[in-house]
C-alpha positions in Angstrom: -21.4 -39.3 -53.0 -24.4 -37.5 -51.4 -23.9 -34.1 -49.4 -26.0 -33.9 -46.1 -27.1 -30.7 -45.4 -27.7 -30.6 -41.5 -27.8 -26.5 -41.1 -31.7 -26.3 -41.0 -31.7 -29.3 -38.4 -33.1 -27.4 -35.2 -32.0 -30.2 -33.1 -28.5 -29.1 -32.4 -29.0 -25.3 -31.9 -28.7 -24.7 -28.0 -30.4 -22.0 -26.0 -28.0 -19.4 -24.8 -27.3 -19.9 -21.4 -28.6 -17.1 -18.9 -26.0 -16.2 -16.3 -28.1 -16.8 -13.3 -25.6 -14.8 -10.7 -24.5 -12.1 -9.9 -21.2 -11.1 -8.7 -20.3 -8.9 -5.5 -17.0 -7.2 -4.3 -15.5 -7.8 -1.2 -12.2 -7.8 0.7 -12.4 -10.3 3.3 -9.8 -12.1 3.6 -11.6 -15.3 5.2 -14.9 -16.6 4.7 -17.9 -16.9 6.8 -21.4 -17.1 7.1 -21.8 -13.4 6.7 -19.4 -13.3 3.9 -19.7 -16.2 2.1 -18.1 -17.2 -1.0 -21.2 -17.5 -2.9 -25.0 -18.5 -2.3 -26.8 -21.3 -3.7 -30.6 -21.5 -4.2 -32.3 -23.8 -1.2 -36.0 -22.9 -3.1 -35.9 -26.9 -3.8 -34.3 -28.2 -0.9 -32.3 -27.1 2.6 -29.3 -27.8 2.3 -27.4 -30.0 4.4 -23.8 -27.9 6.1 -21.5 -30.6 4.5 -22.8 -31.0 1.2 -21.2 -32.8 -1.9 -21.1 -32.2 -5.6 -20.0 -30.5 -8.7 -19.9 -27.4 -10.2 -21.8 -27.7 -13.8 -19.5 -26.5 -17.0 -20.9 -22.5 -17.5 -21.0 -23.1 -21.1 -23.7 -25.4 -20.1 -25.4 -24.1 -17.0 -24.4 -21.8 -13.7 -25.4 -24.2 -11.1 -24.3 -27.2 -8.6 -25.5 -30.3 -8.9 -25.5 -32.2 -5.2 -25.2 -35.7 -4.9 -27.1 -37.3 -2.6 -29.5 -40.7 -1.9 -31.6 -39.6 -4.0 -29.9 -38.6 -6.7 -28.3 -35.2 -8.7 -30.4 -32.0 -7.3 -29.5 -29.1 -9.6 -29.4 -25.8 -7.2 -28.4 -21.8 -9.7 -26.0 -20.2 -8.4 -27.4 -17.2 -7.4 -24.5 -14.8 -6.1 -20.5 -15.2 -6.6 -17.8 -13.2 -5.3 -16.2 -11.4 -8.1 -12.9 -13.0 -7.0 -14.0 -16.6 -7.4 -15.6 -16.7 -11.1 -12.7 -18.0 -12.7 -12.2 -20.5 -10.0 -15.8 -21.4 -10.4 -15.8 -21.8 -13.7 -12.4 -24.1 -13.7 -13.9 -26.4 -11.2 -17.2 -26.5 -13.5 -14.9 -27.5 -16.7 -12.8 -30.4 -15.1 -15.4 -31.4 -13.2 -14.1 -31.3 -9.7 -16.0 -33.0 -7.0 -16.3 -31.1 -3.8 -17.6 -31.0 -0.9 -19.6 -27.2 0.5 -19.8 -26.4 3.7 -22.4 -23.4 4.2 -25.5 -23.0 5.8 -29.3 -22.1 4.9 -30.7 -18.4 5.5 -33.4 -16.0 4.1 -30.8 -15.5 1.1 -29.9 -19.0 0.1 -27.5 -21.8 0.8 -24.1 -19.5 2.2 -21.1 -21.5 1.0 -18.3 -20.3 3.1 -15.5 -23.5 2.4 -14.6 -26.1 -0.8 -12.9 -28.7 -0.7 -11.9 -30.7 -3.3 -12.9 -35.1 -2.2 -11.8 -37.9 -3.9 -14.3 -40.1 -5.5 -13.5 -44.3 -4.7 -10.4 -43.6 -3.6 -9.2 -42.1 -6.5 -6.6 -39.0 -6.8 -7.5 -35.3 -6.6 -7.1 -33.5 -9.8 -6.9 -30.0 -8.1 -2.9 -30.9 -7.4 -1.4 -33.3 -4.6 -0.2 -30.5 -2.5 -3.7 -28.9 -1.6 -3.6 -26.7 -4.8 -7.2 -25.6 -4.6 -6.8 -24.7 -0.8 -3.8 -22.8 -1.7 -5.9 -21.2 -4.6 -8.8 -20.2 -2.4 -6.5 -19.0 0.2 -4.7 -16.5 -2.5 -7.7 -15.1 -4.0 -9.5 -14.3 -0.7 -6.1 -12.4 0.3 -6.6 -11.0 -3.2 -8.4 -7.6 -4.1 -11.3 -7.8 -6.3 -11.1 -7.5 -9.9 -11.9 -4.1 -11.2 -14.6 -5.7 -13.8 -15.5 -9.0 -14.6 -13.7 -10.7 -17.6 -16.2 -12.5 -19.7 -14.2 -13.9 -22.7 -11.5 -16.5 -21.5 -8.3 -17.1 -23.0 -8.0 -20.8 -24.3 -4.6 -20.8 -23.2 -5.9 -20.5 -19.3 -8.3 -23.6 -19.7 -7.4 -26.3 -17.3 -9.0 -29.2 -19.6 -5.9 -31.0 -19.8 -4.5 -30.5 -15.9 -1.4 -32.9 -15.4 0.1 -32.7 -11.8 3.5 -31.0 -13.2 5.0 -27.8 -11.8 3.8 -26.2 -15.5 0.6 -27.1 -15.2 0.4 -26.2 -11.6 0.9 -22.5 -13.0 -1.3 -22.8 -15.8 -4.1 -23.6 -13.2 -3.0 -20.7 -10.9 -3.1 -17.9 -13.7 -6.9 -19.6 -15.0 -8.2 -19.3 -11.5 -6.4 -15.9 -10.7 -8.2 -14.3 -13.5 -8.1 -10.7 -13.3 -6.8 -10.8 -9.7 -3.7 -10.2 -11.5 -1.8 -7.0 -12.8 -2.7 -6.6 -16.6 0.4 -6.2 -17.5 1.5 -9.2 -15.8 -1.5 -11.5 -17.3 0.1 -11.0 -20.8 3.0 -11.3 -19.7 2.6 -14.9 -18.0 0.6 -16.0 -21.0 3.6 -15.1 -23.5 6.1 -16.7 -21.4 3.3 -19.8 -20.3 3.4 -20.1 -24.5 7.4 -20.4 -24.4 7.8 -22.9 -21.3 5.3 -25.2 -23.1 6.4 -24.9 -26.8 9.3 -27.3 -28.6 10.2 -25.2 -30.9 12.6 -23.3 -28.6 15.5 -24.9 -26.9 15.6 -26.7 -23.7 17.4 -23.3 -21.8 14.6 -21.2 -23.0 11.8 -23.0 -21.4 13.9 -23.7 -18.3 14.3 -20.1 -18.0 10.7 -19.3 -18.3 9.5 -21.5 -16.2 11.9 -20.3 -13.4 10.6 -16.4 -14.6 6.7 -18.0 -14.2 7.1 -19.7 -10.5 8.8 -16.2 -9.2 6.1 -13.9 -10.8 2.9 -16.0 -9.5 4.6 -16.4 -6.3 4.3 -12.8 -5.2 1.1 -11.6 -4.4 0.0 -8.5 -6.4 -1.8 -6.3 -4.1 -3.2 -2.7 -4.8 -1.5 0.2 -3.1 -4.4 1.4 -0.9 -3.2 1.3 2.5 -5.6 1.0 5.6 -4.8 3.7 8.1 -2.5 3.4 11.0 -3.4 4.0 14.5 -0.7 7.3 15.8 -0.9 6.7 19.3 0.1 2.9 18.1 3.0 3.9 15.9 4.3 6.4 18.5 4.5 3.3 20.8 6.5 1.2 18.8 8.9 4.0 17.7 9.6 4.3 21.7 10.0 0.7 22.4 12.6 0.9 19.9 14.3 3.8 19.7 15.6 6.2 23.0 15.4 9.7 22.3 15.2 11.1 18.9 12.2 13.1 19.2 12.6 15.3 15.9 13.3 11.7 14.4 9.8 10.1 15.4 7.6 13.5 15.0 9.0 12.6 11.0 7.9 9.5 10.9 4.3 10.2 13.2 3.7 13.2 10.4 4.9 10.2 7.9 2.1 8.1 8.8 -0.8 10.8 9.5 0.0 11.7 5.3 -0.4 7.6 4.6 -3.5 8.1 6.8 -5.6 10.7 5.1 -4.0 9.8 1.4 -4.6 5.9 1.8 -1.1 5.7 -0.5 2.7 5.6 0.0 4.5 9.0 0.3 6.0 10.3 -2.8 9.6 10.4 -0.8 11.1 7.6 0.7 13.6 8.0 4.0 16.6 8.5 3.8 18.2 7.7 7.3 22.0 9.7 7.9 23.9 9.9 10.7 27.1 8.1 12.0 27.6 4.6 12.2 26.0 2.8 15.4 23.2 5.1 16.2 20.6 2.9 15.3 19.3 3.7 11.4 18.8 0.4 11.2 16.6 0.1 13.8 14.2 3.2 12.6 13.7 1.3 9.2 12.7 -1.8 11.0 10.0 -0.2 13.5 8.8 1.7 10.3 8.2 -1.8 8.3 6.5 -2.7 11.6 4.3 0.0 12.2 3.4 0.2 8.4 2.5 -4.5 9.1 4.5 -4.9 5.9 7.5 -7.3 4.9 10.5 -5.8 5.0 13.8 -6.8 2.9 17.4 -5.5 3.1 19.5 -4.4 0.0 23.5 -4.0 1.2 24.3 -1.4 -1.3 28.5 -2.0 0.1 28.2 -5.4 -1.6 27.4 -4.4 -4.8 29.8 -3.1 -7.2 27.8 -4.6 -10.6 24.7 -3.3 -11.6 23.6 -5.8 -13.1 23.8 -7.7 -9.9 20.3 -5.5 -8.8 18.9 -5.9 -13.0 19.5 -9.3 -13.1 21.2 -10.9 -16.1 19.5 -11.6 -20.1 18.2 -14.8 -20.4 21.0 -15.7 -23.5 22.9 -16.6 -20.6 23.0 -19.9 -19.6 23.7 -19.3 -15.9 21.1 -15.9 -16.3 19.2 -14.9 -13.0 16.9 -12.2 -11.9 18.4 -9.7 -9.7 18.7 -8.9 -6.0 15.4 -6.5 -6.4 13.6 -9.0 -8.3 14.3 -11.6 -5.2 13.6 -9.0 -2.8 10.2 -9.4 -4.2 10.5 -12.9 -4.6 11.2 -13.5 -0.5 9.0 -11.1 0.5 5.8 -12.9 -1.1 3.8 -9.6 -2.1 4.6 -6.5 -4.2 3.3 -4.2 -0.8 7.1 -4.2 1.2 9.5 -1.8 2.8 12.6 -1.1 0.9 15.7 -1.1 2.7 18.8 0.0 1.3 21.7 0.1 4.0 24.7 1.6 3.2 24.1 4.1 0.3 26.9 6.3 0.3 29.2 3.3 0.1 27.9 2.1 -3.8 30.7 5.0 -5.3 33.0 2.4 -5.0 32.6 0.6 -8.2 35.2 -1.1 -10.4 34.7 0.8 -13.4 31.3 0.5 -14.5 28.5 2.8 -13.8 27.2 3.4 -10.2 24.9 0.4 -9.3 22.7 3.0 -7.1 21.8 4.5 -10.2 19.9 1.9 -11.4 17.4 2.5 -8.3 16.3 5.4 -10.0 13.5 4.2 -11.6 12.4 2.1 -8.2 12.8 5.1 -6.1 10.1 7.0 -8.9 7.5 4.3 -7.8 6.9 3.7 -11.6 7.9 0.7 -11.9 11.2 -1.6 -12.3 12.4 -3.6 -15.4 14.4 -6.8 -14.6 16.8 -8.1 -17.3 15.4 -11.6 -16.5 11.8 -11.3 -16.2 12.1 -9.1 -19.1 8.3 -7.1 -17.3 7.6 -4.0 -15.8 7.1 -4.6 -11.9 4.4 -2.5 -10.6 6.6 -0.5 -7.5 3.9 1.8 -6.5 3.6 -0.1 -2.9 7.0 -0.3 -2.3 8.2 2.3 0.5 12.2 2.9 0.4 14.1 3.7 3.7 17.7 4.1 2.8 20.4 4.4 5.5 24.1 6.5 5.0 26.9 8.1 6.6 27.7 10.4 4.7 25.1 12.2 2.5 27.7 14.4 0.2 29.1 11.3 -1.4 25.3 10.1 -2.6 24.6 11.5 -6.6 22.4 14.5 -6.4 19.8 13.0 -8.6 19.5 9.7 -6.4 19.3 12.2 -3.2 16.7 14.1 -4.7 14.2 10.8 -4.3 14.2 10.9 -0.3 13.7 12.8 2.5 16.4 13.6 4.7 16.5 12.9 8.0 19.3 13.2 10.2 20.2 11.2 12.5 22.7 12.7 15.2 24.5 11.1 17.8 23.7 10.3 21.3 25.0 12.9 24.1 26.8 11.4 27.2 23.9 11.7 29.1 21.5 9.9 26.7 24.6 7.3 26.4 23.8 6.8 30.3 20.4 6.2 30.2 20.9 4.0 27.5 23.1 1.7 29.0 21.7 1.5 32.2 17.8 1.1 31.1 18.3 -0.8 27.9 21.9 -2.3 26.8 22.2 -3.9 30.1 18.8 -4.9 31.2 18.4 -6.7 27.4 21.8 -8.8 27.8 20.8 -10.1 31.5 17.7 -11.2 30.5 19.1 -12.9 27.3 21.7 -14.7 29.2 19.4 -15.4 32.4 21.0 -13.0 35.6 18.5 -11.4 37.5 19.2 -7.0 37.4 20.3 -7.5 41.5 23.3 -10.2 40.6 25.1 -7.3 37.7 25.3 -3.7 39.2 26.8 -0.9 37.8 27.9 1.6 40.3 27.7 5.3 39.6 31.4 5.8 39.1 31.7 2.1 37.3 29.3 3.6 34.6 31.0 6.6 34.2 34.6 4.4 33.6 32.4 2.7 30.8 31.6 5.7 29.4 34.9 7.4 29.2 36.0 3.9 27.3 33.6 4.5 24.5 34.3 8.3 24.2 35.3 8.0 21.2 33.3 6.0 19.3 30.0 7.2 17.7 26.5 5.4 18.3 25.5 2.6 21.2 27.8 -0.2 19.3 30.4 -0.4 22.2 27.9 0.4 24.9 26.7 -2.6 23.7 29.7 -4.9 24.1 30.3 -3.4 27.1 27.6 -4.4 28.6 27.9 -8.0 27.3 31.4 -8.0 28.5 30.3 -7.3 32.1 27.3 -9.4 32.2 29.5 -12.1 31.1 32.2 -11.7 33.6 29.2 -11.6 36.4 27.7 -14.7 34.7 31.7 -16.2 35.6 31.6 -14.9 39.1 28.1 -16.7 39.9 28.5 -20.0 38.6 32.5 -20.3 39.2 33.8 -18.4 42.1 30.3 -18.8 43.7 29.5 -15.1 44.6 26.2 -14.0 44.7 26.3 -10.7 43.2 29.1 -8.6 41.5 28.9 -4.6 42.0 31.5 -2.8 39.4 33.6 0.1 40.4 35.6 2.2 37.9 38.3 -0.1 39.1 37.0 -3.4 38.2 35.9 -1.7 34.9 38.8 -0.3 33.5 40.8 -3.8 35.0 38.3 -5.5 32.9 38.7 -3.3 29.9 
């Protein structure tokens, strides 16, 4: 049988192809004109705004080819933002129509927004639930990659893209590209391997598909943190709070530190004082001021700790852990931490102190979960943890915060309180005007002497919606038109 020797046959040696773009940083998180997603050559021909075509396969050729009357026009790419070349590049391999919409200038065609069309009424490949608009959406909320990846791994190559939930993840880690944590890359691509394989049981790929959709669900953001405008947080800390001066000059000198470092404090909060006096309340204006999600850890609930690790994934019934979905809800590994109730997580049934186990989250370097079986990147999550009592907290868990007592309000502040806040907030939430629900001097002072003994603004509270209530009765059923409270009517009422 004759051999044919084809190696000296020139005609199947291809040129190398030259790059023709070059990629830029940038952090917008929306595209425009001025920051487009990349820029076509218009040397050949101006570009219409809606303009429709495919992205060639870079193996080949970094270009687009529009489709027009008059044909295929092949236009180089000539700059890409560093965010997009994977996403470029998996459009270019499955040969995605789509249509640009840009506009021509001194520099080239500006694209600014793709969308994927369907060609003769046939289906999108991209995904039936907007896929690539949900894909361009993440990266440009994304941070640029720190340096280009030039080798791809075959195991992120959307060649064989099927509209299932798996594959829906495989083309979410290919166009992410280095978007993501490194750590977290090889970790999706080990578990993408084990979702896909048969030669692990059913339970096993169930469980790492569950462990994929949580981890590509959050967005992984860098912990650089834009500064805060003081005069702005000071604001929000007196709409919320009454008082407490020593409290918010803490918190101001908290965010002038975020300010000039651009990163989390080393310390979380840790919020004591007696029940009612609104810790609560100072964790929530802090997420606010800081614009970050917040989620809420009830450490009186736990008494496991593998309720906060999660469970192994031998487990048929395994899960992640609270922690983990505290991420998971929140969306984004940026989020304030808060932990209510610290002092209460001694009371265990036996095994070791589940507060413990937020030892390593509180050290900002990073939190194992039984389930995902991956180090989480913690370094932009900011703990505020509230307590009671701060002698019955383990001194090596109290050592990760910074105190700050909270004391309680003085009769006079109680006052103020009630008359400017507690009741103003319950008329307007049940619709009486301020004139139709007085509180006479020596009224207020009967409510006052009922909540002597109670710590905090709790009962000032439910005073005030027990009055406002009985007003509301008056009005619409004995027909009066306003009801002024004496010490009388208040202690008859209470």
């Amino acid at each position: 049988m004759p051999v044919f020797d084809f190696s000296n046959d020139t005609s199947e040696i291809k040129e190398e192809v030259v790059c023709t773009y070059t990629t830029f940083s940038s952090n917008v998180d929306h595209a425009t004109i001025e920051c487009p997603i990349l820029i076509l050559s218009n040397n050949k021909k101006q570009w219409e705004h809606h303009s429709c075509g495919v992205f060639s396969d870079q193996d080949k050729q970094t270009a687009f080819e529009f489709e027009g009357e008059d044909g295929t026009v092949i236009s180089d790419i000539l700059k890409l933002d560093s965010r997009f070349v994977s996403l470029v590049r998996w459009l270019g391999e499955n040969h995605i129509h789509v249509r640009l919409s840009g506009e021509n200038t001194v520099e080239g065609y500006c694209v600014y927004k793709i969308r994927e069309i369907a060609l003769g009424g046939g289906t999108k490949l991209s995904a039936e639930d907007g896929f690539l608009q949900f894909m361009i959406e993440r990266l440009l909320a994304s941070n640029p990659p720190i340096e280009e990846e030039l080798d791809e791994d075959q195991e992120e190559e959307g060649d064989s893209m099927k509209l299932t939930s798996i594959q829906s993840i495989t083309d979410f880690m290919t166009c992410a590209g280095r978007t993501l944590p490194d750590n977290i890359r090889l970790w999706a691509r080990r578990n993408l391997a084990v979702a896909r394989s048969h030669e692990v049981s059913q339970e096993e790929r169930r469980h790492a598909q569950r462990a994929l959709s949580i981890m590509m669900n959050i967005q992984w953001k860098s912990n650089y943190f834009e500064a805060i405008d003081p005069d702005e947080a000071r604001r929000i800390l007196d709409e919320e709070l009454y008082g407490m001066e020593k409290v918010k000059q803490r918190i101001i000198e908290t965010i002038i530190q975020i300010n000039r470092t651009h990163t989390l404090p080393a310390y979380g909060l840790l919020l004591v004082g007696p029940a009612g006096t609104g810790k609560s309340q100072i964790a929530y204006a802090v997420a606010r001021i800081l614009k970050l999600p917040w989620t809420t850890l009830d450490m009186s609930s736990i008494n496991d700790p593998e309720q906060l690790t999660g469970s192994s994934r031998i487990y048929s019934n395994a899960k992640p852990g609270i922690i983990m979905e505290a991420f998971n809800m929140a969306g984004e590994s940026n989020l304030v931490f808060i932990i209510n109730e610290l002092d209460k997580a001694t009371s265990s049934n036996g095994n070791a102190n589940p507060a413990d186990v937020l030892l390593t989250l509180l050290d900002n370097l990073g939190f194992t979960d039984n389930y995902m079986e991956c180090l989480i990147p913690t370094s932009g999550v900011y703990p505020i943890a509230t307590a009671n009592d701060k002698d019955k907290i383990s001194a090596p868990l109290l050592s990760r915060f910074a105190v700050i007592d909270i004391p309680d309000y003085t009769r006079e502040e109680k006052k103020t309180i009630f008359l400017k806040y507690s009741l103003p907030k319950v008329l307007k939430r049940i619709g009486l005007h301020e004139d139709e629900c007085l509180v006479l001097d020596d009224g207020l002072d009967a409510v006052l002497d009922y909540c002597k003994d109670t710590t905090g603004i709790r009962d000032l509270e439910q005073a005030a919606e027990h009055l406002a209530a009985h007003a509301l009765y008056m009005i619409e059923v004995e027909h009066a038109t306003s009801v002024s409270y004496t010490a009388d009517m208040v202690n008859e009422l209470f």
